[in-house]
N, CA, C and O of each residue as an XYZ file, in Angstrom:
448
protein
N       1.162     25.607    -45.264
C       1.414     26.007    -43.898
C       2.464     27.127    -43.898
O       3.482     27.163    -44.590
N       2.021     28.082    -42.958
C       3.265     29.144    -43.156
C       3.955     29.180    -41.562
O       3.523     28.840    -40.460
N       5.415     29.848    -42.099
C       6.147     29.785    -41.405
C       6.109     30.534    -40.216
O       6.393     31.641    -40.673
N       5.933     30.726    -38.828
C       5.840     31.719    -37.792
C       7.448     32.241    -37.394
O       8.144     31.562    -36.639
N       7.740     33.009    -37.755
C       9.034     33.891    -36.507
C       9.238     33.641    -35.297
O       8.306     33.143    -34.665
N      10.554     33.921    -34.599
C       9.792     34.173    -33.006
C      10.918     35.602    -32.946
O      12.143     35.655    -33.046
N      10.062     36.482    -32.774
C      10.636     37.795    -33.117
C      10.742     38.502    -31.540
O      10.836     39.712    -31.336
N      10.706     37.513    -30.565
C      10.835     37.769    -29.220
C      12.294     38.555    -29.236
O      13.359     38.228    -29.760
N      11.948     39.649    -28.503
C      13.444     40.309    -28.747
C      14.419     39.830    -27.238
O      13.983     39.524    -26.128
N      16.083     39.926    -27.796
C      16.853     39.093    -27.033
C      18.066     40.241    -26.539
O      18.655     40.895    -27.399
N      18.341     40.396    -25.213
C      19.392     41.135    -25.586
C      20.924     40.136    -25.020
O      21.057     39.682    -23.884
N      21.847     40.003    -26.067
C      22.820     38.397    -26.112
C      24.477     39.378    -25.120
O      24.936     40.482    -25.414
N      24.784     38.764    -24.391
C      26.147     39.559    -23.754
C      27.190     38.375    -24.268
O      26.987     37.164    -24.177
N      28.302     38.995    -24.803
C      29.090     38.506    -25.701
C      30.391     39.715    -24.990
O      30.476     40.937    -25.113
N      31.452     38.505    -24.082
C      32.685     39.718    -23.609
C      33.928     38.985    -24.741
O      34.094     37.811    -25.071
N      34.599     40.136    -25.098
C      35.821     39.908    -26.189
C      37.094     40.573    -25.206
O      37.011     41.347    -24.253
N      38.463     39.849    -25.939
C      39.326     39.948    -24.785
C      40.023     41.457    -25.491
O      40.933     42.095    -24.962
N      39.376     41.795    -26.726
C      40.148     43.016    -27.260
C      39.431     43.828    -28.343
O      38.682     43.387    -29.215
N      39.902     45.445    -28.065
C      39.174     45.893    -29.112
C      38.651     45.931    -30.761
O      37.907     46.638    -31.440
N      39.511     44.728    -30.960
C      39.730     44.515    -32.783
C      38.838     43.602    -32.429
O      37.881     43.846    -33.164
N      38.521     42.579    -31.666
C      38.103     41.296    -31.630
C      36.402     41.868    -31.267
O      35.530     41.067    -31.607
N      35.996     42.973    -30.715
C      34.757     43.211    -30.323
C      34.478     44.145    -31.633
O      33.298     44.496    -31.619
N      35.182     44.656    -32.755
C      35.432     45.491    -33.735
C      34.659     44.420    -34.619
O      33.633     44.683    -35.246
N      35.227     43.286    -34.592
C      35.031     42.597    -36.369
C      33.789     41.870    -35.786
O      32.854     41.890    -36.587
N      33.458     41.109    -34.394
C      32.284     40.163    -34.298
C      31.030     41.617    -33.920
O      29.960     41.080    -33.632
N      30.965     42.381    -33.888
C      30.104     43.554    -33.846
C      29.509     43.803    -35.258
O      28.413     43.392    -35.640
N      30.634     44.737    -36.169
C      30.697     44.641    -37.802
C      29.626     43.293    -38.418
O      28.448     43.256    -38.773
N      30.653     42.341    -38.327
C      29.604     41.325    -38.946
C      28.407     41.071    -38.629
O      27.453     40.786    -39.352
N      28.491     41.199    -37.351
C      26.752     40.516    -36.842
C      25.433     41.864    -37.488
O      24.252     41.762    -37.822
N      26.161     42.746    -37.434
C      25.084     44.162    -37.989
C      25.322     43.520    -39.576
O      24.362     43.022    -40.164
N      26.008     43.550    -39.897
C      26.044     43.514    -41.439
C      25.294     42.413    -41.951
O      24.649     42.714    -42.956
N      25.192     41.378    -41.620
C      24.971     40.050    -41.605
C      23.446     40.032    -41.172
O      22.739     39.040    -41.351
N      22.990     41.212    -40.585
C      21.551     41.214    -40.313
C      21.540     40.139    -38.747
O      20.454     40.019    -38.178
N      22.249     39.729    -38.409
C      22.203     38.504    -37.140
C      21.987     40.011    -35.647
O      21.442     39.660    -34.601
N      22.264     40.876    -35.728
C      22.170     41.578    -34.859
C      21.435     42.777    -35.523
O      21.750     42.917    -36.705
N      20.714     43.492    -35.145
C      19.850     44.837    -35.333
C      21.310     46.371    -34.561
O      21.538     47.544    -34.856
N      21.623     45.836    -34.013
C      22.520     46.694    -32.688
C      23.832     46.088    -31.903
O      23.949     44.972    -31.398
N      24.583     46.935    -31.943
C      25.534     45.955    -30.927
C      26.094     47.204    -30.238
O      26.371     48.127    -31.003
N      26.339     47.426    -28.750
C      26.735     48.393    -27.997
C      28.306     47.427    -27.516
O      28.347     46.204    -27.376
N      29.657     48.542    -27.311
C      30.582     47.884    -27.309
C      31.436     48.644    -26.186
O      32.321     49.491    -26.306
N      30.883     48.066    -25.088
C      31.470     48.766    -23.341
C      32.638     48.777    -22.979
O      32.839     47.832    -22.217
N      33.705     49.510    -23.184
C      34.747     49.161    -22.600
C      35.272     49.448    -21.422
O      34.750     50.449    -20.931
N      36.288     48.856    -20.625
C      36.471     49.438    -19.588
C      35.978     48.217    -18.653
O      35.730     48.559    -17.497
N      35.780     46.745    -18.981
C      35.580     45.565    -18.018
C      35.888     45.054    -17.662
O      36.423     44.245    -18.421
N      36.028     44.754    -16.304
C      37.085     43.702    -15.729
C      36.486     42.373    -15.513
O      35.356     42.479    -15.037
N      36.914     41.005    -15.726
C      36.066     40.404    -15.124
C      36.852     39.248    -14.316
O      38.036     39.175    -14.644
N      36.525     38.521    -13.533
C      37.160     37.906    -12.544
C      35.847     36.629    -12.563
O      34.629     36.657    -12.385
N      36.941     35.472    -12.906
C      36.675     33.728    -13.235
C      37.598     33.017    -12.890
O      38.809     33.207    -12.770
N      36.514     31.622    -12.637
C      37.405     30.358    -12.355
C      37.595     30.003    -13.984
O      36.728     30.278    -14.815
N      38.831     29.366    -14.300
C      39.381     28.701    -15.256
C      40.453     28.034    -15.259
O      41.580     28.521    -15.344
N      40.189     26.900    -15.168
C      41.575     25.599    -15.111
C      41.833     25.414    -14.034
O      42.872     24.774    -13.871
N      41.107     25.827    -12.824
C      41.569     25.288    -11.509
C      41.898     26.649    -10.637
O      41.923     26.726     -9.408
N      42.185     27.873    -11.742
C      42.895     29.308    -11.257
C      41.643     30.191    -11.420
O      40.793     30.033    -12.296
N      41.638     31.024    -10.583
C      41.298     32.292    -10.533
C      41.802     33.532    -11.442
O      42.981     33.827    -11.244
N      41.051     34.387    -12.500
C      41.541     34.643    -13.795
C      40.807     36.003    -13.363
O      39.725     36.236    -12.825
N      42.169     37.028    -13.964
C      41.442     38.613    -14.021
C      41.774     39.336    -15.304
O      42.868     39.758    -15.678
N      40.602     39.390    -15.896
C      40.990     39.959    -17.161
C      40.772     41.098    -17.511
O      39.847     41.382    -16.750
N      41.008     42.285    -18.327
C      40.698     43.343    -19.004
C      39.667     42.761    -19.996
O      40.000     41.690    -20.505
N      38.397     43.310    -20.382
C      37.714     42.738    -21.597
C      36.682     43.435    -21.847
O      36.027     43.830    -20.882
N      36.233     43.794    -23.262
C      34.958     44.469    -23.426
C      34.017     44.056    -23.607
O      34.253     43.064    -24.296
N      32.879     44.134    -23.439
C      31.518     43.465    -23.416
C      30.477     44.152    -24.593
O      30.288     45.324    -24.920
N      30.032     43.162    -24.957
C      28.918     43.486    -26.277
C      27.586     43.523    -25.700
O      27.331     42.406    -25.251
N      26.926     44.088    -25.579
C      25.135     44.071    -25.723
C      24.650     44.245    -26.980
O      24.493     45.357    -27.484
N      24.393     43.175    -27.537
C      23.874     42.624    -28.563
C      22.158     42.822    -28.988
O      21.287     42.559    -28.158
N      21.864     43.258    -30.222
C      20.095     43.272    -29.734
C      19.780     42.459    -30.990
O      20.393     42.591    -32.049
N      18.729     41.572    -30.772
C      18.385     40.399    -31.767
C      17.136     39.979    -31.182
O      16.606     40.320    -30.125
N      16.535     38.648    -32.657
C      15.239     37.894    -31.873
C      15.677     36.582    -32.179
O      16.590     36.117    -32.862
N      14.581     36.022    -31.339
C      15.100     34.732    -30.740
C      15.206     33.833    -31.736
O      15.510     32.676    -31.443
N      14.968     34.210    -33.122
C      15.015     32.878    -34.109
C      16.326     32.944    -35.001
O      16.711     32.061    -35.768
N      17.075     34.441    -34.694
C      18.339     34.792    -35.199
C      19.616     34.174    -33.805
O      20.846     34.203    -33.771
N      19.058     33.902    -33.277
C      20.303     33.511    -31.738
C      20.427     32.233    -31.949
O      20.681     31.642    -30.899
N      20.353     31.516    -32.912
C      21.258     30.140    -33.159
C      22.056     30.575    -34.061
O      23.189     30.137    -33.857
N      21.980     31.360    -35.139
C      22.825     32.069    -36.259
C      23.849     32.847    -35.543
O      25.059     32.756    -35.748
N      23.403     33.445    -34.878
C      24.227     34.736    -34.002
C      25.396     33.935    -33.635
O      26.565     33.936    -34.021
N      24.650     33.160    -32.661
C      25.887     32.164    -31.638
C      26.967     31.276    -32.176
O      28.080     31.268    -31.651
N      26.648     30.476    -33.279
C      27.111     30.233    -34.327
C      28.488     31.142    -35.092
O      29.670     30.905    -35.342
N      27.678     32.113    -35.243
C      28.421     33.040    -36.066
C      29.979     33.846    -35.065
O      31.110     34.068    -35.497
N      29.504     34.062    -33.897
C      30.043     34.257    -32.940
C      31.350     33.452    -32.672
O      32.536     33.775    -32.598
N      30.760     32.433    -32.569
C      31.721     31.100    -32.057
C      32.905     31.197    -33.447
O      34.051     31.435    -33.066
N      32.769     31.073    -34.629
C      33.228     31.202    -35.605
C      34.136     32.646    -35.854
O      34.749     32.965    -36.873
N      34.016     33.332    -34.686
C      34.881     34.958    -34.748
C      35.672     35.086    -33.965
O      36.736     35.682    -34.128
N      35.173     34.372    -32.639
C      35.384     34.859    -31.389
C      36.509     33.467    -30.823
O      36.237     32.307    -30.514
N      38.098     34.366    -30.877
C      39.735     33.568    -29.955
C      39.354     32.973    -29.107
O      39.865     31.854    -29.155
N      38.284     33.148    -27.776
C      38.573     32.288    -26.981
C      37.666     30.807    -26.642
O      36.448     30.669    -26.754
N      38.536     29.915    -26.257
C      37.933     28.520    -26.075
C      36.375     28.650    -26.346
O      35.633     28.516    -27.319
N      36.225     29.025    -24.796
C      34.839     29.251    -24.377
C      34.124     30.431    -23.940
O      34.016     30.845    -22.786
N      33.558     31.016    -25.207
C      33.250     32.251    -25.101
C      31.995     32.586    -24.412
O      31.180     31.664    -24.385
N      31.618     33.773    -23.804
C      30.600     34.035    -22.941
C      29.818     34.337    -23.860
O      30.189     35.038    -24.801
N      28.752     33.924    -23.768
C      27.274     33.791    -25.065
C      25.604     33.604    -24.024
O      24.821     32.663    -23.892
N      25.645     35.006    -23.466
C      24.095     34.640    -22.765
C      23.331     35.328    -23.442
O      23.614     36.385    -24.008
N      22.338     34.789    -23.430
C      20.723     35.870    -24.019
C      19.454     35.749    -22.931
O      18.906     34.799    -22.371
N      19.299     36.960    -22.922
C      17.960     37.078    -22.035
C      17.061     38.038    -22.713
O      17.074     39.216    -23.071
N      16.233     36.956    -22.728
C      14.979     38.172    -22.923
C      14.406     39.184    -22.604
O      14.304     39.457    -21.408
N      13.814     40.114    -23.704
C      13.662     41.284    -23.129
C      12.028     41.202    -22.709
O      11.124     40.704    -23.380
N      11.959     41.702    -21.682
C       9.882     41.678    -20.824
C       9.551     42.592    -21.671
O       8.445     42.428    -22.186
N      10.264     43.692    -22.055
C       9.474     45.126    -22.456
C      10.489     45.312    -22.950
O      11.608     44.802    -23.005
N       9.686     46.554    -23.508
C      10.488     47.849    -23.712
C       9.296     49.129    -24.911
O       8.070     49.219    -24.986
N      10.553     49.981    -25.728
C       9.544     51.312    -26.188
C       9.109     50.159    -27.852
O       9.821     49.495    -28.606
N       7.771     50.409    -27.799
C       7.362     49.597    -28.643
C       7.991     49.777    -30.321
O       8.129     48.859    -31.130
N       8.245     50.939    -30.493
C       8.913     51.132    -31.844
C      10.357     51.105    -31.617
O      10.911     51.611    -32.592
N      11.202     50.717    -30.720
C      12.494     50.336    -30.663
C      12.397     48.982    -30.912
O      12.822     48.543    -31.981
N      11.979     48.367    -30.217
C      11.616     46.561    -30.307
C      10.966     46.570    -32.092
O      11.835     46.375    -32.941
N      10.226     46.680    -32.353
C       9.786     46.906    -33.592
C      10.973     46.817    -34.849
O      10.897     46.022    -35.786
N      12.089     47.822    -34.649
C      12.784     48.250    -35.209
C      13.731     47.218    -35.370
O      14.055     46.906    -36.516
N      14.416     46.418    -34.028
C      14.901     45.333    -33.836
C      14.619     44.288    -34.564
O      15.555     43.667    -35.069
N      12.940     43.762    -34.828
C      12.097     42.826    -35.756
C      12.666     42.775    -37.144
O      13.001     41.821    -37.848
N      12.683     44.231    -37.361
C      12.554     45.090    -38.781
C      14.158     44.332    -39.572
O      14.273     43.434    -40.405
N      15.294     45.252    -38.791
C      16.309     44.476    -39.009
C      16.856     43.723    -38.988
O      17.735     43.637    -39.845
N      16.710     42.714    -38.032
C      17.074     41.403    -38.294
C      16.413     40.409    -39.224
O      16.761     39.241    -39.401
N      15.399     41.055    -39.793
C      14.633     40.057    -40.939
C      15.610     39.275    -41.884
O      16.217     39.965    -42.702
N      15.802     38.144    -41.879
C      16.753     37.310    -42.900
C      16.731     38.920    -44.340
O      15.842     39.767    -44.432
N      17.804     38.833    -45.074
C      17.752     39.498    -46.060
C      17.438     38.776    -47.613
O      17.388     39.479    -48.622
């Protein structure tokens, strides 16, 4: 019996409270093959409930590009990088996109 992929491509938002901290979980996840891409936005504010308080932070945000059978590794791997408690870790799938970009995404994240 052989093994199937699910090479559904994912794009994962991952916010870090600093630029070293979006520096090294970026680095690894490309290197590591767990990410194909990582775009690293700065300039975010974001505004949350936490502990009862209302919280405004400075923070940069990752757009992450991966498939869906690498996003338990990813998240994992993540959690294992990433200072805070409870880190923001969503993935949504992508409907579309340019067929040899998605492709490319497949390509690199292939376990090595």
């Amino acid at each position: 019996m052989t093994e199937t992929r699910d090479t559904a491509v994912y794009v994962v938002y991952v916010t870090c409270p600093a630029p070293a901290v979006a520096s090294e979980i970026s680095r690894t996840l490309v290197d590591e093959h767990l990410a194909a891409c990582v775009n690293v936005v700065p300039g975010l504010q974001s505004v949350y409930h936490w502990q009862g308080q209302v919280e405004v932070d400075e923070e940069l945000l990752l757009l992450i590009k991966t498939t869906a059978d690498r996003f338990e590794s990813l998240k994992a791997r993540v959690l294992t990088l990433h200072p805070d408690e409870l880190p923001e870790i969503l993935a949504v799938r992508a409907a579309d996109g340019l067929d040899g970009y998605l492709r490319w995404v497949k390509e690199t994240t292939e376990p090595a």
